[in-house]
MMTF fields as JSON, N, C-alpha, C and O atoms, coordinates in Angstrom:
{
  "mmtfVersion": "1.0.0",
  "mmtfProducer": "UNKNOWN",
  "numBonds": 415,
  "numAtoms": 416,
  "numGroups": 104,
  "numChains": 1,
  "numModels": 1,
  "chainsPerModel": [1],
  "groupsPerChain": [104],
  "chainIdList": ["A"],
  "bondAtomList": [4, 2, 8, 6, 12, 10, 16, 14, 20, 18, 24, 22, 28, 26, 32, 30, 36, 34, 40, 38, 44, 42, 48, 46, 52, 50, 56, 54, 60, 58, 64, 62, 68, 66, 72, 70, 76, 74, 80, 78, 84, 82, 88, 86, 92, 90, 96, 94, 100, 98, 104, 102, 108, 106, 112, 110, 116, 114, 120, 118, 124, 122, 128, 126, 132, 130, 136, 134, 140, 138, 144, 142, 148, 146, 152, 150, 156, 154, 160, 158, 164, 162, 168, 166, 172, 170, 176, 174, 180, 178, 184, 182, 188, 186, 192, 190, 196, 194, 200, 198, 204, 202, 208, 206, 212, 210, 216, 214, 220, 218, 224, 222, 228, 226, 232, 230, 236, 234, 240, 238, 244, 242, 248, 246, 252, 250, 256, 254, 260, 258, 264, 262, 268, 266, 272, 270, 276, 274, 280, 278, 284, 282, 288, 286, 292, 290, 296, 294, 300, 298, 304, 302, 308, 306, 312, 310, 316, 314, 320, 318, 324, 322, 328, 326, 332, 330, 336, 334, 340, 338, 344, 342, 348, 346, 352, 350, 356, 354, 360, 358, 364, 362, 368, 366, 372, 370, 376, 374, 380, 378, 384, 382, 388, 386, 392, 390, 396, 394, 400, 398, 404, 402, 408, 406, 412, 410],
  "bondOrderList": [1, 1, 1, 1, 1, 1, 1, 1, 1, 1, 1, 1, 1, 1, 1, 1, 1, 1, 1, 1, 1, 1, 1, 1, 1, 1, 1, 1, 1, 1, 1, 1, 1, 1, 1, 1, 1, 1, 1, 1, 1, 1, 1, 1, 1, 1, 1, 1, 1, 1, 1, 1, 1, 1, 1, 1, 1, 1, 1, 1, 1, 1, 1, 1, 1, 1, 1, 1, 1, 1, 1, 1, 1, 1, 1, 1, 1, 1, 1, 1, 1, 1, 1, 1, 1, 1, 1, 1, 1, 1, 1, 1, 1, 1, 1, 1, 1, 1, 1, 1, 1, 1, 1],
  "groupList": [{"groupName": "UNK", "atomNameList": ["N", "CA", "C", "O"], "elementList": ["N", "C", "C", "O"], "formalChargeList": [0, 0, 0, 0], "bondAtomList": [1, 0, 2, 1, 3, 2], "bondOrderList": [1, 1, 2], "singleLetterCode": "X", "chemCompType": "L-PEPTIDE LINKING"}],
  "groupTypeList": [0, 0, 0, 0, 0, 0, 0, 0, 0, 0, 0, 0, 0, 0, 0, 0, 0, 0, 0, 0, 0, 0, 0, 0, 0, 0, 0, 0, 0, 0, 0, 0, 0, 0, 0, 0, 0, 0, 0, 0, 0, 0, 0, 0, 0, 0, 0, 0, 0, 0, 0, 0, 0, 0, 0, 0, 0, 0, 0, 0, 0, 0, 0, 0, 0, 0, 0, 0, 0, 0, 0, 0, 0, 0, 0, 0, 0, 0, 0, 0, 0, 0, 0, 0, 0, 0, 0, 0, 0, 0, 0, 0, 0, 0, 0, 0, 0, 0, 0, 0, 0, 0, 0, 0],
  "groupIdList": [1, 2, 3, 4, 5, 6, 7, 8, 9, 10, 11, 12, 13, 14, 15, 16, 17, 18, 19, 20, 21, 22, 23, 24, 25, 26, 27, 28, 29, 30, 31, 32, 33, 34, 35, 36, 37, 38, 39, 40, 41, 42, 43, 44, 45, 46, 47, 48, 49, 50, 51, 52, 53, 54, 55, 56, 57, 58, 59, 60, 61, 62, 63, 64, 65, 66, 67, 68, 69, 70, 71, 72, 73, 74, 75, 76, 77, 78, 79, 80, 81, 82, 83, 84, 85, 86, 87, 88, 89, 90, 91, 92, 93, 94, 95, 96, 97, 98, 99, 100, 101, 102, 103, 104],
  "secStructList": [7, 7, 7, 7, 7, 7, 1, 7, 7, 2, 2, 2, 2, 2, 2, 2, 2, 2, 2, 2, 2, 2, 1, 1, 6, 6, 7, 3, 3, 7, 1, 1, 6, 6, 7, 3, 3, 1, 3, 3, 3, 6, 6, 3, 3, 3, 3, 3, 7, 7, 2, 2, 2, 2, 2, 2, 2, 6, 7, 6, 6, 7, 7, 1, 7, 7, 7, 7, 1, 1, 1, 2, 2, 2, 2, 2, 2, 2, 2, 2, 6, 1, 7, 1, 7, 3, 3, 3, 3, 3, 3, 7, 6, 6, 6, 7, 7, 3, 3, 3, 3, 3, 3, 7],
  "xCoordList": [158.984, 158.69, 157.184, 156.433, 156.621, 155.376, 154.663, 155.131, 153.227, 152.235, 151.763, 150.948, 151.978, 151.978, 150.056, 149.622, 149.548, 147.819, 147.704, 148.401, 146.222, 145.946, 144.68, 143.772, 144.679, 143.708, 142.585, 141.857, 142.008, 140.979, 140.942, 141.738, 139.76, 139.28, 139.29, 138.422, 139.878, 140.217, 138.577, 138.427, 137.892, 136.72, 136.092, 135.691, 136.024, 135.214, 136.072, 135.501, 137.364, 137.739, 136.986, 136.057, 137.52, 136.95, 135.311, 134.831, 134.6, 133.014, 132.849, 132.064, 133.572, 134.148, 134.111, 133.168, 135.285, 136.188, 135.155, 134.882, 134.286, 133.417, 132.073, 131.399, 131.803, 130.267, 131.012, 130.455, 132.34, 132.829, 133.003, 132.828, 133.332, 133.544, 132.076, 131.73, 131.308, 129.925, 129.435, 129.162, 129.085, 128.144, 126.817, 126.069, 126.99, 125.805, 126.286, 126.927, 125.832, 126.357, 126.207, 125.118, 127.128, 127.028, 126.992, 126.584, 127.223, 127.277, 128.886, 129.483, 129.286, 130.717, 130.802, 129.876, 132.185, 132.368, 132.896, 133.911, 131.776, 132.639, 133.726, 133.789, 134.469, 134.85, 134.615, 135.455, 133.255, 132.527, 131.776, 131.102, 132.578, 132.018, 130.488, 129.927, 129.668, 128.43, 127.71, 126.532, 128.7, 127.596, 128.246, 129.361, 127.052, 127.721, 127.068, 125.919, 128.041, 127.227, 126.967, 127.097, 126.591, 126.102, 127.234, 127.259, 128.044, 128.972, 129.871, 129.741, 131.232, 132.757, 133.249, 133.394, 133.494, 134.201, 135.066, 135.004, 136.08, 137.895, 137.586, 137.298, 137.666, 137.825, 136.555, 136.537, 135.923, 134.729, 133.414, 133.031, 132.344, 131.536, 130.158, 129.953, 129.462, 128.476, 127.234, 127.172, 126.519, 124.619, 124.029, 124.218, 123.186, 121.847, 120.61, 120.293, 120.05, 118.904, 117.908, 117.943, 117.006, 115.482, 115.571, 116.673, 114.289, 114.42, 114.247, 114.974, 113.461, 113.56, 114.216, 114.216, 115.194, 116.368, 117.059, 117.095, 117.656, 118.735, 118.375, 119.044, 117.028, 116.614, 116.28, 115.555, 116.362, 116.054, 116.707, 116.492, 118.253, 119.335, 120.24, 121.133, 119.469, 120.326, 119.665, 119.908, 118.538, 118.28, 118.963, 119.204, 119.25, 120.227, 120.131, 119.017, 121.255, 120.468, 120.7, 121.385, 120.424, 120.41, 121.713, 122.625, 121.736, 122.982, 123.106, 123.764, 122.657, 122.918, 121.95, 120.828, 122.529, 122.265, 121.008, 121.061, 119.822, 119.061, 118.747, 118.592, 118.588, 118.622, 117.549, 117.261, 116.711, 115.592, 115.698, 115.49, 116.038, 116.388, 116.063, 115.048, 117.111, 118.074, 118.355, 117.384, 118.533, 119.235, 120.97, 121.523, 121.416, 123.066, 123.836, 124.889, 123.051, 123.3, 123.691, 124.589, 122.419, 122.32, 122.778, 122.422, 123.587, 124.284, 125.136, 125.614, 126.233, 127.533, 127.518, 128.458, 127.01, 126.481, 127.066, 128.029, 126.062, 125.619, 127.252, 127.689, 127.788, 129.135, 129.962, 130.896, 129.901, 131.139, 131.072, 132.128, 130.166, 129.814, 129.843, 129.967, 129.756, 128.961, 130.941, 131.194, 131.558, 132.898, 133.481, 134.694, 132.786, 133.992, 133.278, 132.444, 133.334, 133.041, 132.296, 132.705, 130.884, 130.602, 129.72, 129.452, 129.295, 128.983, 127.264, 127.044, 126.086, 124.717, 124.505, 125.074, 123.642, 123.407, 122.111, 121.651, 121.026, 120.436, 120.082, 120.645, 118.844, 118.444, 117.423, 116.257, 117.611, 115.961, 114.78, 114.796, 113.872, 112.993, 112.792, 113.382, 112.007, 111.459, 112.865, 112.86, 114.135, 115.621, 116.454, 117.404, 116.382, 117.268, 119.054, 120.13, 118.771, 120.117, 120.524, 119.686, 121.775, 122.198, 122.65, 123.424, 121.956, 122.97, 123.532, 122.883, 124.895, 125.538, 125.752, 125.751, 126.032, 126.44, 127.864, 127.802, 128.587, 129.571, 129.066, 128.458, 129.162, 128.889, 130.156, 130.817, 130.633, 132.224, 132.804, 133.941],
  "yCoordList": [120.534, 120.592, 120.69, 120.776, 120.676, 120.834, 119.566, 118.464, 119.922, 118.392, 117.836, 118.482, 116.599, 116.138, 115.71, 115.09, 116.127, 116.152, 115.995, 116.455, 114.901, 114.77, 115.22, 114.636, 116.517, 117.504, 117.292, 118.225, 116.373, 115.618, 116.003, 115.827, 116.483, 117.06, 115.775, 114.902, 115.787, 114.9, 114.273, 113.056, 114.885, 114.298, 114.025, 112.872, 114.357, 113.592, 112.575, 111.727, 112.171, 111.025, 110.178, 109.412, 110.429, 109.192, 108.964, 107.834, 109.979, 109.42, 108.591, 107.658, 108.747, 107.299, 106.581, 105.791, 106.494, 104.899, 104.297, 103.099, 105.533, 104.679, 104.015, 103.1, 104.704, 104.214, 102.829, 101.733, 103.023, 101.865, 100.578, 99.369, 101.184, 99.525, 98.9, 97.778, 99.893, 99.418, 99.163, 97.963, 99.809, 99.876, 101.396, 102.219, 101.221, 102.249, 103.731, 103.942, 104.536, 105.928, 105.945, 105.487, 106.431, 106.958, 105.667, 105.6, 104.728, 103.67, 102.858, 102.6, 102.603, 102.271, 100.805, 100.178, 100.073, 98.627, 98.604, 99.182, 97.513, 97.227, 96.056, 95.469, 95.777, 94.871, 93.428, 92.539, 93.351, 91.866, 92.473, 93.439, 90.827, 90.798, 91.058, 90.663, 91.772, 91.806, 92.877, 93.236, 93.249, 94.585, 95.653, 95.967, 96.524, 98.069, 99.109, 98.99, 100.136, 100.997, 102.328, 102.618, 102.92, 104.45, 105.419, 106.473, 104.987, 106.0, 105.116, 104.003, 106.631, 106.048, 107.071, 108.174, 106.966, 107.78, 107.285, 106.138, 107.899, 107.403, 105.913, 105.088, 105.653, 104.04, 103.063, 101.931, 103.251, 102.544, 102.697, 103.85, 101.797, 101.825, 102.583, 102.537, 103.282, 104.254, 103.315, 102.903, 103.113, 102.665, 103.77, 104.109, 104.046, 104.693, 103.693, 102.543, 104.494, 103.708, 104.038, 104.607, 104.072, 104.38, 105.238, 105.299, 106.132, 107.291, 105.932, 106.074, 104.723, 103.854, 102.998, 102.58, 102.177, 101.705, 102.361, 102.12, 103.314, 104.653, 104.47, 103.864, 105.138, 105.221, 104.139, 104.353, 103.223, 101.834, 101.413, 101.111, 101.443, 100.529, 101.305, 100.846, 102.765, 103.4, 103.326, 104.077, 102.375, 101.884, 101.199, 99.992, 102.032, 101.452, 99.995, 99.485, 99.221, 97.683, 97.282, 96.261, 97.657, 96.145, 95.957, 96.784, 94.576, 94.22, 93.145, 92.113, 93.358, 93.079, 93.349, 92.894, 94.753, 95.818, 94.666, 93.474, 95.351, 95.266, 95.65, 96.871, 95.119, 95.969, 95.223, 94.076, 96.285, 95.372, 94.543, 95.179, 92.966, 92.093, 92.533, 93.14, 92.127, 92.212, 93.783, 93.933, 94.326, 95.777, 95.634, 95.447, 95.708, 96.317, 96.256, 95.674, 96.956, 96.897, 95.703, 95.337, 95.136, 93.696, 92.638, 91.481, 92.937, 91.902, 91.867, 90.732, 93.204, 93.279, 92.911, 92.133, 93.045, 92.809, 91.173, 90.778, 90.318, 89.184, 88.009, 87.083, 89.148, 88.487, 88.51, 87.718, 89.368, 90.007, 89.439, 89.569, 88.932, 88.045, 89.379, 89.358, 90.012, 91.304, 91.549, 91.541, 91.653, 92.284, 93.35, 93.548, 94.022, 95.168, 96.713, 96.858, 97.03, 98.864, 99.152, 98.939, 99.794, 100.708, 101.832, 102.084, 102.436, 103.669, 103.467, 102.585, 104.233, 104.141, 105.565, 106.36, 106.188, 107.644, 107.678, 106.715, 108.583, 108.797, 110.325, 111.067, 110.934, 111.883, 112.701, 112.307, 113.276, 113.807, 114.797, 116.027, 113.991, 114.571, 116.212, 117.182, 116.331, 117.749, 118.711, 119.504, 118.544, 119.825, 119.491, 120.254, 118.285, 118.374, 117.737, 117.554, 117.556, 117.63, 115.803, 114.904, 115.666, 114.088, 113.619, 114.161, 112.498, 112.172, 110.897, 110.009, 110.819, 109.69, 109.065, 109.78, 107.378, 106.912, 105.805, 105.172, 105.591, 104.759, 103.722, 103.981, 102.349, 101.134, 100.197, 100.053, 99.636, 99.016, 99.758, 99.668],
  "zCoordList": [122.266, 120.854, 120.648, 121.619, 119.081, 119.265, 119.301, 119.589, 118.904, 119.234, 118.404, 117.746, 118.06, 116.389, 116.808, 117.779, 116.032, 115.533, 114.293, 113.388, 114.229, 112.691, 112.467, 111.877, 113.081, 112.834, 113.118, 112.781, 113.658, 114.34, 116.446, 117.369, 116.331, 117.532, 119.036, 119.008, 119.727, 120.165, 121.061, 121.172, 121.412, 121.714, 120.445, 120.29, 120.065, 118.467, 118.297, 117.611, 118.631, 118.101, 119.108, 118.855, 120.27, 121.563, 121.3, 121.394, 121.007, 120.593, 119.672, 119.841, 118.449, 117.556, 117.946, 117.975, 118.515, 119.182, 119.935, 119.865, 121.019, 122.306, 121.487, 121.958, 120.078, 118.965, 118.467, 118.533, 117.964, 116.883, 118.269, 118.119, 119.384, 120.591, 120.681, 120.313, 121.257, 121.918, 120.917, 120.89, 119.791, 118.694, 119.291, 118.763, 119.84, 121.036, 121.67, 122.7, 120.838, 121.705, 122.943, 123.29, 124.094, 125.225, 125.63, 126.79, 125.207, 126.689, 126.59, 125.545, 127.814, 127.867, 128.022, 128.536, 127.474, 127.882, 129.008, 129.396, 129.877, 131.534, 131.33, 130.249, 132.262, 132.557, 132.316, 132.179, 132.288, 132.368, 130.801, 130.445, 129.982, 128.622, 128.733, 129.755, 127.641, 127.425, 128.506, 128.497, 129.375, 130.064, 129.936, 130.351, 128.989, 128.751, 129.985, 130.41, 130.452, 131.379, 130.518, 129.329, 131.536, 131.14, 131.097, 130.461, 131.76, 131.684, 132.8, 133.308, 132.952, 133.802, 134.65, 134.123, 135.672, 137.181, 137.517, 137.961, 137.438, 138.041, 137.708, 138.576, 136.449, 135.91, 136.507, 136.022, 137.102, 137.344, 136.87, 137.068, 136.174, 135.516, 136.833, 138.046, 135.463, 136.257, 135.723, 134.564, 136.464, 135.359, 136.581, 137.749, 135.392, 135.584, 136.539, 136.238, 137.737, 138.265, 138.103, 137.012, 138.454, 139.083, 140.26, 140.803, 140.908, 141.862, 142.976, 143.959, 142.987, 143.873, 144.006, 145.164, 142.941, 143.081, 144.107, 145.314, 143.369, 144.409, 145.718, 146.556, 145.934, 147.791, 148.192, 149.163, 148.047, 148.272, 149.201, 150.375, 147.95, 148.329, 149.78, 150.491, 149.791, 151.406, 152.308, 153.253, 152.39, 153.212, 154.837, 154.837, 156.188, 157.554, 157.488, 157.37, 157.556, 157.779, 156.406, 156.344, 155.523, 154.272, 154.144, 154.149, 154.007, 153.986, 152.468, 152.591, 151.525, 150.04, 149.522, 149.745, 148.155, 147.075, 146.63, 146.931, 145.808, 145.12, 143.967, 143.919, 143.009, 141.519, 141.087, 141.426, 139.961, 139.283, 138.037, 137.004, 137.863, 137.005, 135.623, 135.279, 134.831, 133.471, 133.579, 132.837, 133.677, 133.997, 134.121, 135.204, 133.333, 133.116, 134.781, 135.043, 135.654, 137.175, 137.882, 138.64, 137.202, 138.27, 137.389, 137.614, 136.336, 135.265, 135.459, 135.44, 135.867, 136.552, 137.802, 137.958, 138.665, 140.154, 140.268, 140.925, 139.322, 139.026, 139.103, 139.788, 137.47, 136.874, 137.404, 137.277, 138.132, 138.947, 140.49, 141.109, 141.077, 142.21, 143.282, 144.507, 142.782, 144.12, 144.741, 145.946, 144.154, 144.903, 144.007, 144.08, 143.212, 142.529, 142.511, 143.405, 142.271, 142.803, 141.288, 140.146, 141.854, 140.914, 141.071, 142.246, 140.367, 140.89, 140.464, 139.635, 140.991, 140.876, 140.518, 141.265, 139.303, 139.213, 139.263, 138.65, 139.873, 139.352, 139.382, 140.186, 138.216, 137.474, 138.286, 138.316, 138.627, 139.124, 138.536, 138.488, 138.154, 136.885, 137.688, 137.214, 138.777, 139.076, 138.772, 137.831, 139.721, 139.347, 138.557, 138.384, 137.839, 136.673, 137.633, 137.064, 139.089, 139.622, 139.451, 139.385, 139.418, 139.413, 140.87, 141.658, 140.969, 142.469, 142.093, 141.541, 142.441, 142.301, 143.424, 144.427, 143.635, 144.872, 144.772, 143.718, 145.262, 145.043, 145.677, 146.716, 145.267, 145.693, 146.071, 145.043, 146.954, 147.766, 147.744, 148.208]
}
């Protein structure tokens, strides 16, 4: 049968819904009350880093992530006691390219 719509563009609704939850365009609710991320990958929260956060933390050998304090990163990190998966992006000013990393 057909597809009942109330004429409303279905990404314009979800940009709604994601402004009216957060209060904050473009940033998503995690898991852990009070930390919003940057975004979401197969259900797991994305934050944005620093070009030295990122290369930091792939460092051979370290054996517990580093983030620079009150940062969204290290608030989930924090709440969450360092056991749940999330993802690290960062931007690269000179090509414009994104690199993402999965974290657990």
């Amino acid at each position: 049968m057909g597809e009942v719509t109330n004429n409303v563009d279905p990404h314009q609704a979800a940009a709604a819904a994601d402004v009216a939850i957060t209060g904050e365009p473009g940033k998503v609710q995690t898991d852990v009350e009070g930390v919003f991320a940057d975004g979401e990958k197969q259900g797991v929260p994305v934050f944005n880093v620093s070009q030295s956060e990122f290369y930091s933390n792939m460092t051979h050998g370290r054996k517990r992530l580093r983030l620079k304090n009150g940062t969204p990163g290290s608030a989930y990190m924090q709440q969450t006691k360092y056991n749940r998966p999330f993802w690290m992006s960062f931007k690269d000013p000179n090509s414009g390219e994104v690199w993402t990393r999965k974290v657990r």
